[in-house]
C-alpha positions as CSV (number, residue, x, y, z in Angstrom):
1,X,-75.1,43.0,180.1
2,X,-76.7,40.0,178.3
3,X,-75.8,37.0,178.6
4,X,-75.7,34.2,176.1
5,X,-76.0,30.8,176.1
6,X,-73.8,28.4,175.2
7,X,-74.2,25.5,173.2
8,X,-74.0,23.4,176.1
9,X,-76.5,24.9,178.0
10,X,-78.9,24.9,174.8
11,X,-78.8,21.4,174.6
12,X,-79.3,20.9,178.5
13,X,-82.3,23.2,178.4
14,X,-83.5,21.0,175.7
15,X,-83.0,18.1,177.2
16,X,-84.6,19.4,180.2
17,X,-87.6,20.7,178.4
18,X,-88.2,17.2,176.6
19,X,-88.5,15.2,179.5
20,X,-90.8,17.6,181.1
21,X,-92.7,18.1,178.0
22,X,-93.4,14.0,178.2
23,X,-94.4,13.5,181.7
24,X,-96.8,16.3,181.6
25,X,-98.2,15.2,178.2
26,X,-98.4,11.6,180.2
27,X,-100.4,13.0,183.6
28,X,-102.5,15.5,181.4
29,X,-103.5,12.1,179.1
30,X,-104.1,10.3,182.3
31,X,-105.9,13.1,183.9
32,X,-108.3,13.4,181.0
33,X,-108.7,10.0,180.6
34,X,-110.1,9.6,184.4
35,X,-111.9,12.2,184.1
36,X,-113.9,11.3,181.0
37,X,-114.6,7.9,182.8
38,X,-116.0,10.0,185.6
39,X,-118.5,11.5,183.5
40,X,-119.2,8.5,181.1
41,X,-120.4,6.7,184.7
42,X,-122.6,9.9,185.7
43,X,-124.4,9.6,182.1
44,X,-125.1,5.8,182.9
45,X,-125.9,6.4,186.4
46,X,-128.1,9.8,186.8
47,X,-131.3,9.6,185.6
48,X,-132.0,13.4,185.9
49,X,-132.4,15.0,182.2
50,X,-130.4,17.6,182.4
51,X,-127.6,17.0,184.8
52,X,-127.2,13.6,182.3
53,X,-127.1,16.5,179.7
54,X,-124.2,18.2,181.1
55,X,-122.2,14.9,181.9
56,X,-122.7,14.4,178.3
57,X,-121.3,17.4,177.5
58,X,-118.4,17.6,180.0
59,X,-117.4,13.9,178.3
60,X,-117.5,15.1,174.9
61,X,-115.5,18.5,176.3
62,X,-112.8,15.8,177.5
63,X,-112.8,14.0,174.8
64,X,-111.9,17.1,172.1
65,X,-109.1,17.9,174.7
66,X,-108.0,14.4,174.3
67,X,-108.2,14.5,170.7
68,X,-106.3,17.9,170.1
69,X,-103.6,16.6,172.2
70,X,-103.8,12.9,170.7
71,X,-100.4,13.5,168.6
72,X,-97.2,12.9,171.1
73,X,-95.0,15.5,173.0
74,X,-92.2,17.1,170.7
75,X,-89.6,15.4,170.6
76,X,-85.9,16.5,169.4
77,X,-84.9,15.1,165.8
78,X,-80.9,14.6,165.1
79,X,-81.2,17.2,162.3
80,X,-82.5,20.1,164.2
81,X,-80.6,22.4,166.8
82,X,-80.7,22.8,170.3
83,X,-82.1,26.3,170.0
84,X,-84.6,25.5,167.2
85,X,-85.8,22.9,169.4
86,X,-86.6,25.3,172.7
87,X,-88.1,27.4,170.4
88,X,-90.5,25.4,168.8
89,X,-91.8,23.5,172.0
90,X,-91.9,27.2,173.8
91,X,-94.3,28.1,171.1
92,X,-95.9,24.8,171.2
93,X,-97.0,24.9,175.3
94,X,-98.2,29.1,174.7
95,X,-100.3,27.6,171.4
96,X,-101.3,24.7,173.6
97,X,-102.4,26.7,177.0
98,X,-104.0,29.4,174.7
99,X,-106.3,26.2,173.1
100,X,-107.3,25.2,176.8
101,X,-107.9,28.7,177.7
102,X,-110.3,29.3,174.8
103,X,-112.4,25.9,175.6
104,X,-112.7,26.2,178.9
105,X,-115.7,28.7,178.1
106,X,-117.0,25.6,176.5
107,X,-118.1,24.5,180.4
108,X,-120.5,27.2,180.7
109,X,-123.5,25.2,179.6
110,X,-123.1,22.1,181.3
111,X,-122.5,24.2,184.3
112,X,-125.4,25.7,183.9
113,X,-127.6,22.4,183.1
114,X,-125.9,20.8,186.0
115,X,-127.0,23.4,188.6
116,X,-130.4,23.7,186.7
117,X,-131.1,20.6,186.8
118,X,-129.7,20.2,191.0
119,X,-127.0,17.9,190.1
120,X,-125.9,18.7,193.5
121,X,-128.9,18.1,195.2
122,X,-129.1,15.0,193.4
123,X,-125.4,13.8,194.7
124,X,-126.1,14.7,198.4
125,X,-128.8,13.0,198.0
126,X,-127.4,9.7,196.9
127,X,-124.8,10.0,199.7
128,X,-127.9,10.2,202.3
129,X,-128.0,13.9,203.2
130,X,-131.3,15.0,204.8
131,X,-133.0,17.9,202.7
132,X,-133.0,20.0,205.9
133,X,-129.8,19.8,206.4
134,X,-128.0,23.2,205.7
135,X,-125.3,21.7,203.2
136,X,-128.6,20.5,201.4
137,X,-129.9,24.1,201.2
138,X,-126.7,25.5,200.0
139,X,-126.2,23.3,197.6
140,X,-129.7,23.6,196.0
141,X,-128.8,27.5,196.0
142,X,-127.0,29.3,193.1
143,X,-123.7,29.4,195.7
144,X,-122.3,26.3,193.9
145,X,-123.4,27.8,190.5
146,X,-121.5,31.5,191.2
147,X,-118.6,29.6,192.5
148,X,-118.1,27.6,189.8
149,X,-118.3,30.4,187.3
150,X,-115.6,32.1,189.4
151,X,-113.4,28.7,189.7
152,X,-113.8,29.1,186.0
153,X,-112.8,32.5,185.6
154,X,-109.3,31.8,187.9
155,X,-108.6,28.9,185.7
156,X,-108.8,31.0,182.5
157,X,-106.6,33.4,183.8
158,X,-104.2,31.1,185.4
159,X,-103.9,29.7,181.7
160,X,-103.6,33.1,180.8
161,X,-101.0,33.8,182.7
162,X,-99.1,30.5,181.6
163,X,-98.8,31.1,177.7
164,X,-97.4,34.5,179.1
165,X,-94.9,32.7,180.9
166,X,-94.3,30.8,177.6
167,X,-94.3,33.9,175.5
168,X,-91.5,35.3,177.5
169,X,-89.6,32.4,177.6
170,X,-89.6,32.5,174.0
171,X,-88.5,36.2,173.9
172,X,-85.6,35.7,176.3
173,X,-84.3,32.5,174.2
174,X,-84.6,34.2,171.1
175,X,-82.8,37.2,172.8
176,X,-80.2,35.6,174.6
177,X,-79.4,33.2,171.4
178,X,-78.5,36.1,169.3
C-alpha cells in the first residue's frame, strides 16, 4: 500500500528541509573556517619542513571545500513546487557528500608529510613531554599514521553511506509523489 503525500506535507517537508539545509550550511562554513585558521597558525608557527608542508596543504584542502560550497544553501523560489523543491536539494546534499567523499583522498599526502616529518613528536614536544616517555614513543611510531589512514577510511564511508541516505530519499519522494 503506498502512500502519498499530500500537498501539505510537501510543503512542510520543504520547509523542514530549508531550514536544516541553512544551519548545516552555517556550522559546516564555520567549521571550515576554524579549521583553516588552525592550520594557517601551524604554517606560521612550525618550523619543521615538511609538517609546514602538510599544514599548507590541509589549508589549501579547506579552503577548496570552502570555495565549492561558497554559493548559499537552496532556497525555495515562489515559482517552483513543493516537490520540485525536495527533489532538487535531495539531489543537491547526495552531489554534495559524494564531492566531500572524493576529496577526502586529497588528505593522504599531508598525512603522510605530517607523520614523515613527526608532526607529532614535534607537538608533544612543544607541550613539554619527555622523549622517554611512552606517549612520546608512540607517537613517533607509525600507530598515529595507520590510524589516521583508518579514521580516513570510516569517514569515506560514513559519507558514503550519507549520499545513500540521500539517494533513497530521493527515490521514495519521487515514488510516493506519483
Amino acid at each position: 500500500m503506498d502512500i502519498t503525500f499530500t500537498p501539505d506535507q510537501l510543503c512542510a517537508m520543504a520547509r523542514s528541509q530549508q531550514r536544516y539545509s541553512v544551519w548545516s550550511r552555517r556550522i559546516l562554513v564555520v567549521i571550515l573556517i576554524g579549521l583553516a585558521g588552525g592550520f594557517a597558525y601551524n604554517v606560521l608557527s612550525i618550523s619543521q619542513l615538511w609538517v609546514r608542508l602538510s599544514q599548507i596543504w590541509m589549508f589549501i584542502w579547506t579552503c577548496l571545500l570552502v570555495w565549492r560550497i561558497r554559493r548559499g544553501p537552496n532556497r525555495m523560489n515562489a515559482t517552483e513546487t513543493c516537490a520540485n523543491f525536495l527533489l532538487n536539494e535531495f539531489e543537491s546534499k547526495r552531489r554534495g557528500f559524494l564531492t566531500i567523499r572524493k576529496y577526502l583522498f586529497l588528505l593522504i599526502p599531508p598525512i603522510l608529510a605530517s607523520w614523515w616529518g613527526g608532526g607529532r613528536a614535534i607537538r608533544l614536544s612543544a607541550l613539554a613531554v619527555p622523549p622517554s616517555s611512552r606517549l612520546y614513543k608512540f607517537a613517533s611510531g607509525p600507530w598515529p599514521f595507520i590510524m589516521s589512514g583508518l579514521l580516513l577510511v570510516l569517514i569515506w564511508l560514513a559519507f558514503g553511506l550519507a549520499a545513500k541516505k540521500a539517494t533513497r530519499e530521493l527515490d521514495e519522494l519521487s515514488r510516493r509523489q506519483e
